[in-house]
N, C-alpha and C positions, 0 to 999 in steps of 0.2 A: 539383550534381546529376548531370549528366552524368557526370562520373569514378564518381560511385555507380553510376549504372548501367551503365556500362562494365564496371565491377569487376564485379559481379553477375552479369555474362555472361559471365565466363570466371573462374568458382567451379571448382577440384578439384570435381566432381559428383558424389552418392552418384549411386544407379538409385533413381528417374529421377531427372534433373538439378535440381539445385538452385540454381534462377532465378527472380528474381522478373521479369516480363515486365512492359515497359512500358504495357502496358496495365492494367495490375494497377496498380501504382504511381499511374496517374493516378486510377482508383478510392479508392484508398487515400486521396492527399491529399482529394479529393472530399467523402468522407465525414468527415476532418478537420477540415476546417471546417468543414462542416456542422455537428457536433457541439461542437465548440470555439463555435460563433456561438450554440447553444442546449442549453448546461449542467444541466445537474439535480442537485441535491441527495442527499444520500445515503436510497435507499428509494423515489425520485420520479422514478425515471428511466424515465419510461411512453413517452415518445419515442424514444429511445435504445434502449429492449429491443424496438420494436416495428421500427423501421428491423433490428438483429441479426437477430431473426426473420425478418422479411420476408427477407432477405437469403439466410440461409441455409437456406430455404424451396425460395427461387428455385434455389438449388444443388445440390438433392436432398439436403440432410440431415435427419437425425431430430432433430425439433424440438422439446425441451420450452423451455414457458414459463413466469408465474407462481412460479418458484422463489425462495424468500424474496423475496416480494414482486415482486422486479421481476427477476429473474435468469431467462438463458436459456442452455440446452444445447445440442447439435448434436453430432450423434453422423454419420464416417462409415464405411463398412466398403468396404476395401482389397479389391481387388481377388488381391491373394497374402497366404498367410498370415505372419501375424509376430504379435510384442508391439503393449498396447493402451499410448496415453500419452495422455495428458490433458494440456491448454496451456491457460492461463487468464489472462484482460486483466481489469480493474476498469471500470469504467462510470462513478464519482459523479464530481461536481464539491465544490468547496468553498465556502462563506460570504462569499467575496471580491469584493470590488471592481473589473474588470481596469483596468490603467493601462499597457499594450502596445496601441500605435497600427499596429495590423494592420486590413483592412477587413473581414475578420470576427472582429472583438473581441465579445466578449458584451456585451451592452446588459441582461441577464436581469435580475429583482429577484424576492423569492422570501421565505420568513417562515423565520428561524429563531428556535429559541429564544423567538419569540414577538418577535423584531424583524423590521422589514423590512431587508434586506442585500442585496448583490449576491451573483453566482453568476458560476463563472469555474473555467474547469479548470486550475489555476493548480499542478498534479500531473502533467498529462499522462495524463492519464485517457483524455480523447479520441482521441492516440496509439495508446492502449493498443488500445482496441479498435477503429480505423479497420485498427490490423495486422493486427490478430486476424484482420479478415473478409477483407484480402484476401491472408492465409494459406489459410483459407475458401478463398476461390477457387482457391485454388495448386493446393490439395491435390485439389479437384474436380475439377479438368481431368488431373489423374494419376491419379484412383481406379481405372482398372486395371490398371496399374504400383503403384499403393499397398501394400506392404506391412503386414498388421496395422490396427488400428482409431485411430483418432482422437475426441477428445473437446473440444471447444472450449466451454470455461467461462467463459463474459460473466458478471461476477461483479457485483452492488450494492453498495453500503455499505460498501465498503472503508475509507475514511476514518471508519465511526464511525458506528451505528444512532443514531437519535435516542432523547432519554431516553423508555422505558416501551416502545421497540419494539425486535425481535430479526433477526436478519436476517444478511448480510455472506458471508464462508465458512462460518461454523459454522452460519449457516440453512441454507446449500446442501447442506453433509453433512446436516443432520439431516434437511432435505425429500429426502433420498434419492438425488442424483445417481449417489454408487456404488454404490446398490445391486445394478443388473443389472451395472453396467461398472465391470468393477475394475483400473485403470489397472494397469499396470507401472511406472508413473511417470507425475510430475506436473511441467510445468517451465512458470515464468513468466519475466517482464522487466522489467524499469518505465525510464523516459527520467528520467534524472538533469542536474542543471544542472551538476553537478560533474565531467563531461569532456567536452571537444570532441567534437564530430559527427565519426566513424570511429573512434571508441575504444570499447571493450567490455570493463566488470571482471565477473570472476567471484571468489571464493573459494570454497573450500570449509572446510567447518565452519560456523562461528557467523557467518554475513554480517551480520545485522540481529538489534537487539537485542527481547529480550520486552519487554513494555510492561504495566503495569498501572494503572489509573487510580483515584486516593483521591480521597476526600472528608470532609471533617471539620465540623459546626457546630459553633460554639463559644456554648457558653448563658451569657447573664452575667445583668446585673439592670439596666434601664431606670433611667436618671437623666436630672436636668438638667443640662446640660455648665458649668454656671457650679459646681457642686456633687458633681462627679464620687464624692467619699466615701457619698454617699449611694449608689449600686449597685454595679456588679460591670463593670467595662469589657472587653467581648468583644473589641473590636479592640486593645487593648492586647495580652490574651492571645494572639490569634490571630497575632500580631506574632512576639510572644517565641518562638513553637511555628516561626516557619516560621523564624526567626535560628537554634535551639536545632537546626532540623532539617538544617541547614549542615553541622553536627559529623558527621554518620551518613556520609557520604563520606569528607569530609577527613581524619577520627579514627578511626570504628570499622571500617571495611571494608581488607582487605587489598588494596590495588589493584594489590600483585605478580602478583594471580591474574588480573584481569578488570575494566575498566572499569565503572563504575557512575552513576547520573545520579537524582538526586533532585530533581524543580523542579517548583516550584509556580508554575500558570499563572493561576488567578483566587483574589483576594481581594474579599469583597463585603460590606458592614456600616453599618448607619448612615440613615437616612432625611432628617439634618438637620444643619447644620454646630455646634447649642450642641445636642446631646440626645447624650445615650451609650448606646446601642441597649440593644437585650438580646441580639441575636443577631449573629454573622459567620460567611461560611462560605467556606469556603475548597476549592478543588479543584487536583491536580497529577498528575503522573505519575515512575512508578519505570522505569529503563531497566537490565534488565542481561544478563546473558550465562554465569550461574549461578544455578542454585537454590536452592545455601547462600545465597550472598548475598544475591538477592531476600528469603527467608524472614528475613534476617537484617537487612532494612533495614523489610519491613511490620513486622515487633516491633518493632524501635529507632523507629522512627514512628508508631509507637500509643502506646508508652511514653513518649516523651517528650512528645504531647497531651495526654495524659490525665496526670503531673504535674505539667505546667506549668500547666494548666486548672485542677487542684487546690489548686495553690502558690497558684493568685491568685479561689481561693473559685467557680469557677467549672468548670463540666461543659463535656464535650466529647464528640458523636459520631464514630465516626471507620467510616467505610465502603470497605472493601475487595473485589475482587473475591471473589461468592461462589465463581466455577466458573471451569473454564477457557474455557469460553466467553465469558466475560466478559473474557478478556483475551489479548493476543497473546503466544503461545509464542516465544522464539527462532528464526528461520528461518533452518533449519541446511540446506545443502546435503551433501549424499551425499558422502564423498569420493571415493568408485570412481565413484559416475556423474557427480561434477565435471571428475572427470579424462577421462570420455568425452567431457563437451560441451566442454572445455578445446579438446581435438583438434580437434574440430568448427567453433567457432570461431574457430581458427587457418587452417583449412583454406576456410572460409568468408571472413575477412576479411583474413588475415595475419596472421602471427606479432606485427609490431609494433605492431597495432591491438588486440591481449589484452591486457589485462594484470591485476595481481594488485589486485583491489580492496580497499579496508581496512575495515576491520569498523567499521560504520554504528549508532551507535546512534539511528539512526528504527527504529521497528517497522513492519508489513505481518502482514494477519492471515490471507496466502497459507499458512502454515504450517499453517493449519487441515483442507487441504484434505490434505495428504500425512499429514497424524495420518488426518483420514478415510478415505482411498484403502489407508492401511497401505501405503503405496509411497514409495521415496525419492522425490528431488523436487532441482530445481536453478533458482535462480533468480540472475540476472547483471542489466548494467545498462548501458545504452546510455547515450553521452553524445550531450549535446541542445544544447550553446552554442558557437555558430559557427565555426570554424576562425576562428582569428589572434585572438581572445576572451580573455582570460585567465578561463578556468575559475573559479579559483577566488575573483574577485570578482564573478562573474555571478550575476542574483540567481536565489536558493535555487529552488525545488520549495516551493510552501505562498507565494510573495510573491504580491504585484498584478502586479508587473514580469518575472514568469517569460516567459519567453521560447524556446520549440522550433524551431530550425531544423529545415525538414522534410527535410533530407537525412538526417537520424536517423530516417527511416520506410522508408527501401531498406537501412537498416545495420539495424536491428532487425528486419526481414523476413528477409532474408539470414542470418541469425545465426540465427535461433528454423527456418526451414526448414533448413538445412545440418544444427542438431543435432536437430532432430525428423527427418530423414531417416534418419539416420545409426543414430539409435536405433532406427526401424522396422526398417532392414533389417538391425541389428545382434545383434538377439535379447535376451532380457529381459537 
């Protein structure tokens, strides 16, 4: 931590200098745990936007609340003129259990789905926005030196509205955020397990894949399991559909063009070990990074439910996203203004600590927000597992066992101020 903060203090500086002050830092981690120790679910974060608020309240900024549900704004205006940017952290936590023996682990329990589960920012949620605020703070102690405006988007729901409610980025554009402020640009970040604390990937182009979420019942005919010709067997069929839907990758998609991912995450059917239901139902997601081929894997996966359901006497619903709100775009960074924050944080962290990140098929439904704002947008990724670690068997973003080194919160500060500096004073 110390060589972080070192580092920090003698950054190339845009005007005014770009430091994170150790006072800030210690705010930062503060609120870190704070928020790591008392988790929220995606939509329920009443604690977590009320602390934001308060906060940047306290700092003079223009404060909207209530924004799809639990999202808050902060608007501030610079002191010299320049371009507006908008920088945006997520808020939720996840469904999980934590099993990191830290002394602020979450202890939270919390109803999803209509079960009881644990709650754990097991994504780095917490992170996100402990930086956000004391970016917040950076930027306020410079608002007359500040060039241009500032927009800090505490976002909800990132991980995923709960079913029958709406919310996320696409609540935030449509409750209005840009309507008076229309960014120049939008850039976020997220802490990734997959590099050591002092690394920083960016690409540009396609960084993170679109995502669309299916759902299929499969309707058969109740029997007794001693008798199975007597109905119609749902989970057999629903079986053969997700074997049969193996082929849409391996076989029908060109993968010279663009990786793709078709996987089915729950299968449900059955009340009793000798009865053969009447219903299973099945849900998964498509991952990809073209639109032909999205549009070419939802047909090839309807098609093959619905013959294979036929083949064996039995119906099949298959539900796709209606709108685009209902599903994550591609989140493509800008290539001219990747190549500006590129600079940015080189100049911020060193040349050796960039580098060229690979195209991630997880989604983020950050993208939503630069369709909104009708502004490029750049979004990069701090690594979060500990120097001397091997990266790449540390566990994922999304386990019980995620684990953030907070030296990743002076490396993520440092990097998100250096190119949001750079950019104010550098003109749209």
């Amino acid at each position: 931590m110390a060589a972080l903060l070192a580092m920090s203090g003698t950054i190339s500086a845009a005007e005014p200098s770009a430091q994170i002050s150790p006072s800030v830092l210690s705010d930062v981690t503060a609120w870190r745990r704070d928020l790591h120790q008392h988790p929220e679910l995606s939509n329920r974060e009443v604690r977590t936007s009320k602390i934001v608020a308060d906060e940047l309240k306290k700092l003079g900024y223009t404060v909207r609340t209530g924004v799809a549900h639990t999202g808050v704004t902060g608007v501030l205006k610079g002191g010299k003129p320049g371009p507006k940017l908008a920088i945006r952290a997520d808020m939720d936590a996840l469904p999980v259990t934590e099993q990191v023996d830290v002394p602020f682990a979450s202890k939270v329990k919390s109803e999803y789905l209509g079960k009881t589960v644990g709650v754990m920012h097991a994504c780095g949620h917490d992170a996100h926005t402990a930086m956000l605020l004391g970016l917040a703070e950076t930027f306020a102690k410079m608002k007359n030196d500040l060039p241009g405006e500032i927009m800090l988007v505490f976002q909800p729901a990132e991980e995923g509205v709960p079913p029958g409610e709406t919310g996320g980025a696409p609540g935030m554009v449509r409750d209005g955020i840009f309507k008076d402020f229309k960014p120049d640009a939008v850039f976020g970040m997220h802490v990734v397990a997959a590099y050591n604390v002092g690394k920083v990937g960016v690409r540009a182009g396609g960084a993170m894949a679109s995502s669309d979420t299916f759902r299929m019942t499969v309707h058969g005919k109740q029997a007794h399991g001693a008798t199975p010709w007597m109905g119609i067997d749902p989970i057999v069929t629903a079986a053969e559909i997700v074997t049969m839907a193996q082929t849409i990758v391996s076989r029908q998609l060109n993968l010279n063009k663009e990786p793709a991912v078709v996987t089915f995450g729950t299968f449900n059917g059955g009340s009793r070990f000798n009865i053969v239901p009447d219903a299973a139902d099945l849900s998964g997601t498509i991952r990809t990074f073209d639109e032909g081929m999205r549009k070419q894997i939802i047909t090839s996966l309807t098609g093959i439910a619905e013959h294979v359901a036929a083949a064996n006497g039995a119906t099949v619903e298959v539900q796709m996203p209606k709108s685009d709100e209902d599903r994550n775009p591609v989140n493509y960074n800008d290539p001219a203004l990747t190549a500006r924050v590129r600079v940015s944080l080189e100049k911020a962290l060193g040349n050796e600590h960039v580098i060229d990140a690979e195209r991630w098929t997880a989604s983020e439904d950050f993208p939503h927000l630069a369709i909104g704002a009708k502004a490029p947008s750049v979004y990069f990724f701090v690594g979060a597992t500990p120097a001397g670690q091997d990266a790449a068997t540390a566990p994922t973003n999304h386990s019980p066992k995620f684990f953030l080194d907070e030296g990743a919160l002076a490396v993520g500060m440092t990097a998100m101020l250096q190119a949001s500096l750079d950019f104010l004073s550098g003109g749209k």
